[in-house]
C-alpha positions as CSV (number, residue, x, y, z in Angstrom):
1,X,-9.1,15.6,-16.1
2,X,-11.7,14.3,-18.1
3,X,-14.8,12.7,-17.3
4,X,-15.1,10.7,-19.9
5,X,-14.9,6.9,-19.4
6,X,-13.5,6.6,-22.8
7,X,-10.4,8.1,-21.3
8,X,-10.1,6.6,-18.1
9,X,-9.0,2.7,-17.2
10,X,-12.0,0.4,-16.4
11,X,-10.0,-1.7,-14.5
12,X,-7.3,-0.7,-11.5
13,X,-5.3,-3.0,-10.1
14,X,-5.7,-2.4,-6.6
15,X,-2.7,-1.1,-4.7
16,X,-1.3,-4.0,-2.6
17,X,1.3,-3.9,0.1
18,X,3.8,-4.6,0.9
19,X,5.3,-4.7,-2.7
20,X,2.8,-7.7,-3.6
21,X,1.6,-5.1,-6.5
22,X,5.3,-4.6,-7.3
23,X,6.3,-3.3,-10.8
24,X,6.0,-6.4,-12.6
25,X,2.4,-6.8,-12.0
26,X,1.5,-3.1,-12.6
27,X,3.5,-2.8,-16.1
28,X,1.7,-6.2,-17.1
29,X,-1.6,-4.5,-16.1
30,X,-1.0,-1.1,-17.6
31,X,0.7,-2.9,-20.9
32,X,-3.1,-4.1,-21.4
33,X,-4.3,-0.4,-21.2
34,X,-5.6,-0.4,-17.8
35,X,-4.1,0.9,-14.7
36,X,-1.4,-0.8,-12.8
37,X,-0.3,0.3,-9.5
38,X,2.8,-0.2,-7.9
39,X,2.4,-0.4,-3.7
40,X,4.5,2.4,-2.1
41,X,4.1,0.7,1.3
42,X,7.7,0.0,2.6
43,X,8.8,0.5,-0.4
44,X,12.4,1.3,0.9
45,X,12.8,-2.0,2.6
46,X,11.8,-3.4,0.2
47,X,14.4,-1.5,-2.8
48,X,17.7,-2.4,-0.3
49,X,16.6,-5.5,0.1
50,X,16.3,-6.5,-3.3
51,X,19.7,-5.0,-3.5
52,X,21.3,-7.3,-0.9
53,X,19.9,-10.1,-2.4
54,X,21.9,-9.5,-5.3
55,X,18.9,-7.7,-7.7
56,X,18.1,-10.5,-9.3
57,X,18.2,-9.8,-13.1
58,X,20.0,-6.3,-12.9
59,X,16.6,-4.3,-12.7
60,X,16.6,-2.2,-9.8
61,X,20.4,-0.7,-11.3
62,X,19.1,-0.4,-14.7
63,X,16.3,1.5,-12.9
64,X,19.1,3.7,-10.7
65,X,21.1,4.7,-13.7
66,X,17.9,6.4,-14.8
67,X,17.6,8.4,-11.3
68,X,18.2,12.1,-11.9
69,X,20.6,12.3,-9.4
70,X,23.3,10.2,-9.5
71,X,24.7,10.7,-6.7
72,X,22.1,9.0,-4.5
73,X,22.1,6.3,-6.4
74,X,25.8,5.8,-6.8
75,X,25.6,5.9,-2.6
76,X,23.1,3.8,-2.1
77,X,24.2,1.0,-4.8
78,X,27.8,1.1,-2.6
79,X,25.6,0.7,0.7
80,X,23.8,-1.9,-0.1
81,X,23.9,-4.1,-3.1
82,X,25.6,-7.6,-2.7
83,X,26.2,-9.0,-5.8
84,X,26.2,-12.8,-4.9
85,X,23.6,-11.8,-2.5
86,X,23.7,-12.2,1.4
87,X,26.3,-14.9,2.5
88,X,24.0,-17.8,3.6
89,X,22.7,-16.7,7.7
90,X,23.2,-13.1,7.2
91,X,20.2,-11.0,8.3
92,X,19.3,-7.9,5.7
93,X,20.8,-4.5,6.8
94,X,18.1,-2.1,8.3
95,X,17.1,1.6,7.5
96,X,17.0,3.9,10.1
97,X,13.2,4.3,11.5
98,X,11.6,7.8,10.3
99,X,11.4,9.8,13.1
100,X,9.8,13.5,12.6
101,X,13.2,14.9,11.0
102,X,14.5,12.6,8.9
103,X,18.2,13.0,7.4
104,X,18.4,14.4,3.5
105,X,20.2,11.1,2.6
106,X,16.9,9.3,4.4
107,X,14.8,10.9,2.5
108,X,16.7,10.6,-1.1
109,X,17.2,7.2,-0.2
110,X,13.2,6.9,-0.2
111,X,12.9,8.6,-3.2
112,X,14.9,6.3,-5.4
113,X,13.3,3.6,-4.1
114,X,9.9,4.8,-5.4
115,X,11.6,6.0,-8.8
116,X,12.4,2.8,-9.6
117,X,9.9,1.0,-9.0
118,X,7.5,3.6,-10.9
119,X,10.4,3.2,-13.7
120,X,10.1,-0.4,-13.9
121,X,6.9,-0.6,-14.2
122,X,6.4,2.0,-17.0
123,X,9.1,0.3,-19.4
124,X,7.8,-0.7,-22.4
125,X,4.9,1.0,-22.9
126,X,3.1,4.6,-23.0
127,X,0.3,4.0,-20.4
128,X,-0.5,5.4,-17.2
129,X,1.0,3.6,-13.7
130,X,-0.3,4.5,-10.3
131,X,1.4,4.5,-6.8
132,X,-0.9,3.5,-3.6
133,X,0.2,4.8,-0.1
134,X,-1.2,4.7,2.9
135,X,-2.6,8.0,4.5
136,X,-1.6,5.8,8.0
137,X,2.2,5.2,7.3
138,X,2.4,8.9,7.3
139,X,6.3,9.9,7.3
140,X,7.6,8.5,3.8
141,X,4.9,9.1,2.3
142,X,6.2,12.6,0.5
143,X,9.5,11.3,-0.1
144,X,8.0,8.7,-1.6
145,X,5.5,10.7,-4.2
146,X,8.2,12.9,-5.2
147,X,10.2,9.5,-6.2
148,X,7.4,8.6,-7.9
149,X,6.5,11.6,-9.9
150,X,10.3,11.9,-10.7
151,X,9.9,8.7,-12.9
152,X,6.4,10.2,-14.1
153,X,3.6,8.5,-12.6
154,X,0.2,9.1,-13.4
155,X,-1.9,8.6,-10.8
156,X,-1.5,8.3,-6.8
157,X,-4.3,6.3,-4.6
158,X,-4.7,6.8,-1.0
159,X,-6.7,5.5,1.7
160,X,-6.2,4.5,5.0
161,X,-6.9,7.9,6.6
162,X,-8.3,11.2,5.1
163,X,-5.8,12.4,2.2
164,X,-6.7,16.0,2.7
165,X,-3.7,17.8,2.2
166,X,-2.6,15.5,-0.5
167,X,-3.3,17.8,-3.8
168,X,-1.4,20.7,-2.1
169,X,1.0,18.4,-1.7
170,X,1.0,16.8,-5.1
171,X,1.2,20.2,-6.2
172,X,3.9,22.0,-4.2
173,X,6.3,18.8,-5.2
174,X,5.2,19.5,-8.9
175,X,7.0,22.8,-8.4
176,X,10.0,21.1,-6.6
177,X,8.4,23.3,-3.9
178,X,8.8,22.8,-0.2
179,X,5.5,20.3,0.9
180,X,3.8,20.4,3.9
181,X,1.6,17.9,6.0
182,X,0.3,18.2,9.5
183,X,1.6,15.5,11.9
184,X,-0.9,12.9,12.8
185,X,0.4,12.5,16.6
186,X,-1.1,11.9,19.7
187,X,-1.7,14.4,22.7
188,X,-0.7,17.4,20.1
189,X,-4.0,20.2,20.2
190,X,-5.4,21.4,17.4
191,X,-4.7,24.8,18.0
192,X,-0.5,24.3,18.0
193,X,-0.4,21.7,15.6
194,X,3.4,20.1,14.2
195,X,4.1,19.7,10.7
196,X,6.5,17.7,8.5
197,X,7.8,19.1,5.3
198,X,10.2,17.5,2.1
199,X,12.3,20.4,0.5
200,X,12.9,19.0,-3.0
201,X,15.8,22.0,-3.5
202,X,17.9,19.8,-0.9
203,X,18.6,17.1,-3.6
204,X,19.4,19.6,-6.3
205,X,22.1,21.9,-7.3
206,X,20.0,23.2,-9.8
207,X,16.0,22.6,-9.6
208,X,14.9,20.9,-13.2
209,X,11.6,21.7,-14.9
210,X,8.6,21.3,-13.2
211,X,6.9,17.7,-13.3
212,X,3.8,16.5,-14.3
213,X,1.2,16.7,-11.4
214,X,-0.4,13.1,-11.1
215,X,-4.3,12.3,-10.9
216,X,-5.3,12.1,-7.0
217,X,-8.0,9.9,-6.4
218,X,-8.8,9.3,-2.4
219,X,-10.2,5.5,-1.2
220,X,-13.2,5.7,0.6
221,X,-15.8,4.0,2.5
222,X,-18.3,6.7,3.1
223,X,-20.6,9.8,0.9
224,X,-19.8,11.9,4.1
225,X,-15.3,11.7,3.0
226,X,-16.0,11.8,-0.5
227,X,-18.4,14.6,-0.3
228,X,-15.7,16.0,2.5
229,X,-12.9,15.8,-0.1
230,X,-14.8,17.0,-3.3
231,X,-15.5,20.1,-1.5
232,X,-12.3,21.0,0.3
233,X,-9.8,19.1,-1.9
234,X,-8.9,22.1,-2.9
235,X,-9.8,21.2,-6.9
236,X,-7.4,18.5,-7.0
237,X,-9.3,15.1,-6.5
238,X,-9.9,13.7,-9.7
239,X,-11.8,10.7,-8.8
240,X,-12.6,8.2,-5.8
241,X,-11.9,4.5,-5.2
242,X,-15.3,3.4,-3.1
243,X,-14.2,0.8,-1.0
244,X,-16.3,-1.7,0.7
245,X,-15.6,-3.8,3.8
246,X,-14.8,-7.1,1.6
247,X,-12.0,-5.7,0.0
248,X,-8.5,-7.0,1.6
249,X,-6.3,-5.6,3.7
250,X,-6.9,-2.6,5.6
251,X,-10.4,-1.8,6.4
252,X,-12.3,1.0,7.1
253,X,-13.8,0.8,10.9
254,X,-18.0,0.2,10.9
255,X,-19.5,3.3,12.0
256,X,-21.2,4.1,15.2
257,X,-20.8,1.4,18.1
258,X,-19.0,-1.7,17.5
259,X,-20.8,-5.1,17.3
260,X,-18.9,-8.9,16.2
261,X,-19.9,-11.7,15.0
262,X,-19.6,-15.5,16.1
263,X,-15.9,-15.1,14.7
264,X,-15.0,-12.0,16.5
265,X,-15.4,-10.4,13.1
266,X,-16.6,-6.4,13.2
267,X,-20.7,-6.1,11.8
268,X,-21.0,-3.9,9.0
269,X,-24.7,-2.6,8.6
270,X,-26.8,-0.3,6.6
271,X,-24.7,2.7,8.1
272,X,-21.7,1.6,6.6
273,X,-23.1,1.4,2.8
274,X,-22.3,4.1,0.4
275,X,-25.1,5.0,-2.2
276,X,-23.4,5.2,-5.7
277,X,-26.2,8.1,-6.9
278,X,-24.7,10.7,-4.4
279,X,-21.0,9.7,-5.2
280,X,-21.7,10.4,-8.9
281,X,-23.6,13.3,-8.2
282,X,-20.5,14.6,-7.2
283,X,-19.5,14.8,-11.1
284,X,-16.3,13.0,-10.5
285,X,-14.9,9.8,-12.3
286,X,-15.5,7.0,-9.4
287,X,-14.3,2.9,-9.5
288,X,-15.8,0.7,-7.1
289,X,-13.7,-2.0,-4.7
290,X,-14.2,-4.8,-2.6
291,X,-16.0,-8.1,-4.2
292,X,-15.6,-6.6,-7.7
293,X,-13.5,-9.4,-9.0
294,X,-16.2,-10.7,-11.7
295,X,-17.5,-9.4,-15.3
296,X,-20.8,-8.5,-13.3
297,X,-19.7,-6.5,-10.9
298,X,-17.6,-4.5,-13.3
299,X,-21.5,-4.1,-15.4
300,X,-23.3,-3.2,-12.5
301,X,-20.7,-1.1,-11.4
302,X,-21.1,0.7,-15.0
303,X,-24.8,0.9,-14.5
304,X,-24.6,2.5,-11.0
305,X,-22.6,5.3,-12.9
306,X,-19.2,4.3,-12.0
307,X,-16.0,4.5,-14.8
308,X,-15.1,0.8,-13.7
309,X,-14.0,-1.1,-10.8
310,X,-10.7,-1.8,-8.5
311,X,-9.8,-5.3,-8.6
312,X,-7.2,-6.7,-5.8
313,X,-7.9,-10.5,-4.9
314,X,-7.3,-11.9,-8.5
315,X,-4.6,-9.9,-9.6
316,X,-2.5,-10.9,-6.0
317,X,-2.5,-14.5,-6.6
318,X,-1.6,-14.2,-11.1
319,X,1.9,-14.8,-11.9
320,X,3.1,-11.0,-12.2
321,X,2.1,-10.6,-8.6
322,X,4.9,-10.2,-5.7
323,X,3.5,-12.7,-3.4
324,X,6.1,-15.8,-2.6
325,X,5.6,-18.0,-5.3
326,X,5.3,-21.2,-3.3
327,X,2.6,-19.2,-0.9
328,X,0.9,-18.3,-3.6
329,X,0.5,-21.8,-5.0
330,X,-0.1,-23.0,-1.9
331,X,-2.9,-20.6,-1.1
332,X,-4.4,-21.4,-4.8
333,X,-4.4,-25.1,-5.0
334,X,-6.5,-24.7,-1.4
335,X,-8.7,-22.3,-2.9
336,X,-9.7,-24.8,-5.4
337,X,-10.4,-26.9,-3.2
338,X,-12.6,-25.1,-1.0
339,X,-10.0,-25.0,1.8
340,X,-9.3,-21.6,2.3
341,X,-11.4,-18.8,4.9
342,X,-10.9,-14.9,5.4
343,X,-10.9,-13.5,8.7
344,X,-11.3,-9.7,9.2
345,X,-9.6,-9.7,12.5
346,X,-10.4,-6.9,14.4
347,X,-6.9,-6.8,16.8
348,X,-4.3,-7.8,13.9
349,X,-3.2,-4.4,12.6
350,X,-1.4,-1.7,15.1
351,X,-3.3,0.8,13.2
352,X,-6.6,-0.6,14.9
353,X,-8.3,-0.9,11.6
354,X,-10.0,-3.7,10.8
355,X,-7.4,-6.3,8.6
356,X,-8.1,-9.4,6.9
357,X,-6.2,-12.9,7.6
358,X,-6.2,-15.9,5.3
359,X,-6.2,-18.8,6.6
360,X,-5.8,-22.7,5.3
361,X,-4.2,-26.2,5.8
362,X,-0.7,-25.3,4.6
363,X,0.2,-22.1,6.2
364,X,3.5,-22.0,7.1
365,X,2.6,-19.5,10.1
366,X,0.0,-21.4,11.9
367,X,2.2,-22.7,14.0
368,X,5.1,-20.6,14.6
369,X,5.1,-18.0,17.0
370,X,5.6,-14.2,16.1
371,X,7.6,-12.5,17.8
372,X,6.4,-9.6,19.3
373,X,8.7,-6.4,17.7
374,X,9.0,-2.9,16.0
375,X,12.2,-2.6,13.6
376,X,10.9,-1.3,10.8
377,X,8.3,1.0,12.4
378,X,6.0,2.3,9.5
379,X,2.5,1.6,11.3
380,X,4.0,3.0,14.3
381,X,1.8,5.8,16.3
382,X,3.8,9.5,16.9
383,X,2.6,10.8,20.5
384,X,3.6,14.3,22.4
385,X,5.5,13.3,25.4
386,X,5.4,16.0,28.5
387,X,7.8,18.5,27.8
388,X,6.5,18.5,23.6
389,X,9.1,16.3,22.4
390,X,7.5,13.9,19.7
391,X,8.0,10.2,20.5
392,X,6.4,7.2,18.6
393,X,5.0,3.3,19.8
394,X,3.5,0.5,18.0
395,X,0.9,-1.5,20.0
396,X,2.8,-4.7,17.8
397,X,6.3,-4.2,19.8
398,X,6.7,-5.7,23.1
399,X,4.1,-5.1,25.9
400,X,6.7,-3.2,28.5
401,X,7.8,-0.6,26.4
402,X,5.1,0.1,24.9
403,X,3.3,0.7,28.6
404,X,6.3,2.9,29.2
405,X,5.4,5.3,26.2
406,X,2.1,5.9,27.6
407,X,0.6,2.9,25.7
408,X,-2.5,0.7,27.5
409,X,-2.7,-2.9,27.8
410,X,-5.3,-3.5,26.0
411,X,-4.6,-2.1,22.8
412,X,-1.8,-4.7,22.7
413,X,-3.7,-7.7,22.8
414,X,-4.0,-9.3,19.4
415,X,-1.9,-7.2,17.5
416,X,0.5,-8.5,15.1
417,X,3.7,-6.7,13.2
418,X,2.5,-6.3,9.9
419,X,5.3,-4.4,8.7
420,X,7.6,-7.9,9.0
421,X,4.9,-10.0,8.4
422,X,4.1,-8.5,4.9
423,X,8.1,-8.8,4.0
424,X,7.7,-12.2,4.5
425,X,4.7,-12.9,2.4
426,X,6.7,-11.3,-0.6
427,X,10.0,-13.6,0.2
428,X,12.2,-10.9,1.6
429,X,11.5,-12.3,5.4
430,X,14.2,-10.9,8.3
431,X,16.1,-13.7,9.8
432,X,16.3,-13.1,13.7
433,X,19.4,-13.5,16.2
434,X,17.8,-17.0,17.2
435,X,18.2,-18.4,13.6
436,X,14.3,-18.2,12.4
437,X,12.6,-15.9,10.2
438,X,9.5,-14.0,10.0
439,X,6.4,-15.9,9.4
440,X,4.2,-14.5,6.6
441,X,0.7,-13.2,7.4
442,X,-1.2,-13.1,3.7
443,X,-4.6,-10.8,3.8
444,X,-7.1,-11.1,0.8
445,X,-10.8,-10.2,-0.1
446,X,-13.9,-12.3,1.2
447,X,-14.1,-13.6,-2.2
448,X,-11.0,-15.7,-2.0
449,X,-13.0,-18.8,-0.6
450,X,-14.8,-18.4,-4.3
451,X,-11.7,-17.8,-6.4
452,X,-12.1,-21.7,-7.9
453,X,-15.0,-20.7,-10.2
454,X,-12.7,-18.6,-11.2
455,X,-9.8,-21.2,-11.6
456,X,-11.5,-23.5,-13.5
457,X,-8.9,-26.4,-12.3
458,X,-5.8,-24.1,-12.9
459,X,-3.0,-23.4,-9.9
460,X,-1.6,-20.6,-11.9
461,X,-3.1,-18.1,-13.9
462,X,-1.9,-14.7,-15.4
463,X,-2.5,-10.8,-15.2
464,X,-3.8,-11.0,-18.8
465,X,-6.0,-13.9,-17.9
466,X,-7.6,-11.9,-14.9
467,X,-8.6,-8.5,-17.1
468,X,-9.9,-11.3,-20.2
469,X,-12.1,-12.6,-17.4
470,X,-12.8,-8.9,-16.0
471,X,-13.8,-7.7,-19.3
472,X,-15.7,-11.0,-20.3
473,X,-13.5,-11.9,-23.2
């Protein structure tokens, strides 16, 4: 890969889950000549329940009759797809949680998912389109890149965790080649560790031509990772996202002992700031996140020796993005008026990373209870039981049995199920056996509360209108 900035976007469109960077944002970021990323978060709920809500416009089967292997796709598409839609009270169908081994129609299943919305997003034009996953939600996650690189994409971002294996794994899957990754699960020594693996040659009668490897590059929050992963990447990083603590979403935790704030919030100090001279020193393209979303940030950043910047904030709340439309307006016409606040609570997420919560008059949430559950199970937590067999637990599902998996009181307290709670914010919300549905939790940057300067007196706003702004057009 080149280091040359001439060759390389200034602007990505951060990665944001669940499927509120879905394809139409990316391909209207990428159509500009900078990089779109679909998420890959939950991306599987999210394709079959597109499906059975009728696949509004026919693009998820134009998509499928792409998918190299018909077959899946021809199963799938007789599964789930509803072509009025679900009759009116119906909750969606549900996947099958990932467990450790997960079923060759489980994993193709996955696959497509990612392949089309990689697809989708690269119609109409001949630029580059990312994937982001989270190093976290673990078990999809090869399924997933092999999905994605069957549809070509160019780059995959990952943070979340440390991505280590990830080029071998890029690679191997390049090759069609049985992948490997070590199981991130409780109680299980380093000296016996478990792995998980994805056999491309169990979709294929035949294996076709080896695929293009995409550009890796890791999200960070530290010069100790980065350094880490330049040096043991194995030769295939080929960049970094620098991530500070105001970008939305997941955080990375402070370093050494925790302190809060007057709201609760976690204190990020001096430790927790990454100098810009040693990342580029590391002779690798580099894009900084987190409060980028202005023309000088995207300068500076150029001057500290960075190729550009991630942007997430502005690009979540434009038109193209995934986010409900009427949360979205809602969220916007309180932003302009200075209504609007960004907690980074440090109890919402199971993961026990730090996670930012929006806030402001009209959210629907505010008052409705969530329910305390674990039915879709991607932030869940594998653990060794006695005896070796590998179990999981979420410190989101209810308190009792996750006390009987070995879990502690305390880590429950606060938590919140993101996985439902981020189906909601995108308008693909579960409807429960008592007749509700799941309240949406929306995460954002700190510089939300600012967003109105950027505004101007508008409520809606555009992809198009966010990179003029970005590049000071």
């Amino acid at each position: 890969m080149s280091n040359s900035h001439a060759t390389l976007p200034l602007i990505i469109q951060g990665g944001m889950g669940v499927a509120v960077s879905d394809w139409r944002l990316a391909r209207a970021v990428s159509q500009r000549g900078q990089l779109g990323v679909v998420s890959g978060t939950g991306l599987d709920t999210v394709f079959i329940r597109r499906l059975q809500d009728g696949d509004v416009g026919g693009h998820l089967r134009r998509a499928m009759t792409a998918f190299p292997i018909p077959a899946v796709a021809e199963r799938v598409l007789k599964k789930y797809f509803r072509p009025d839609g679900r009759p009116t009270g119906t909750p969606y169908l549900m996947l099958p949680m990932y467990r450790r081994v997960a079923s060759t129609s489980r994993e193709a299943l996955t696959a497509l998912a990612a392949f089309a919305e990689v697809y989708l997003a690269r119609e109409g034009h001949d630029n580059p389109v990312g994937i982001n996953l989270l190093t976290k939600v673990q078990r999809p996650n090869m399924a997933t890149l092999y999905g994605a690189m069957l549809a070509g994409v160019g780059y995959v971002l990952m943070g979340a965790g440390i991505p280590r294996e990830i080029p071998a794994v890029l690679e191997a899957l390049s090759q069609h080649q049985l992948a490997t990754l070590r199981l991130d699960a409780v109680g299980v020594p380093t000296s016996a560790p478990i792995h998980i693996t994805l056999d491309p040659a169990q979709f294929w009668d035949a294996l076709p031509a080896p695929l293009t490897r995409p550009r890796f590059l890791p999200i960070v929050a530290s010069n100790s990772l980065a350094t880490l992963l330049a040096h043991k990447g194995r030769g295939g990083i080929d960049g970094f996202i620098i991530e500070g603590p105001t970008a939305g979403g997941h955080n990375a935790p402070p370093r050494g002992a925790p302190t809060y704030n007057e709201r609760g919030e976690p204190v990020y100090g001096a430790r927790d700031e990454v100098d810009l001279g040693e990342i580029a020193a590391l002779g690798l393209p580099f894009w900084v996140a987190g409060g980028t979303g202005n023309p000088h940030a995207l300068r500076s950043a150029r001057a500290a020796g960075a190729t550009g910047i991630q942007v997430g904030t502005l690009f979540a709340y434009s038109d193209e993005s995934g986010l409900d439309a009427e949360l979205r307006h809602s969220v916007l016409v309180s932003a302009a008026r200075g209504e609007v606040s960004v907690l980074t609570d440090p109890n919402a997420s199971p993961t026990g990373y730090p996670f930012k919560v929006v806030d402001w008059p009209g959210n629907p949430a505010a008052a409705v209870p969530r329910e305390r559950v674990c039915d879709l199970g991607y932030l869940r937590v594998a653990f060794q039981e006695e005896g070796g067999r590998i179990n999981y637990r979420c410190a989101a599902e209810p308190v009792d049995a996750y006390l009987a998996k070995g879990g502690s009181l305390e880590e429950t307290v606060g938590r919140r199920c993101l996985c439902n709670a981020l189906m909601a914010n995108v308008g693909i919300p579960q409807r429960r056996e008592n007749g509700s549905f799941e309240p949406p939790l929306i995460t954002s940057g700190d510089d939300l509360p600012s967003i109105g300067s950027f505004l101007n007196g508008r409520t809606n706003y555009s992809a198009n209108d966010v990179i003029d702004y970005l590049l000071d057009r």
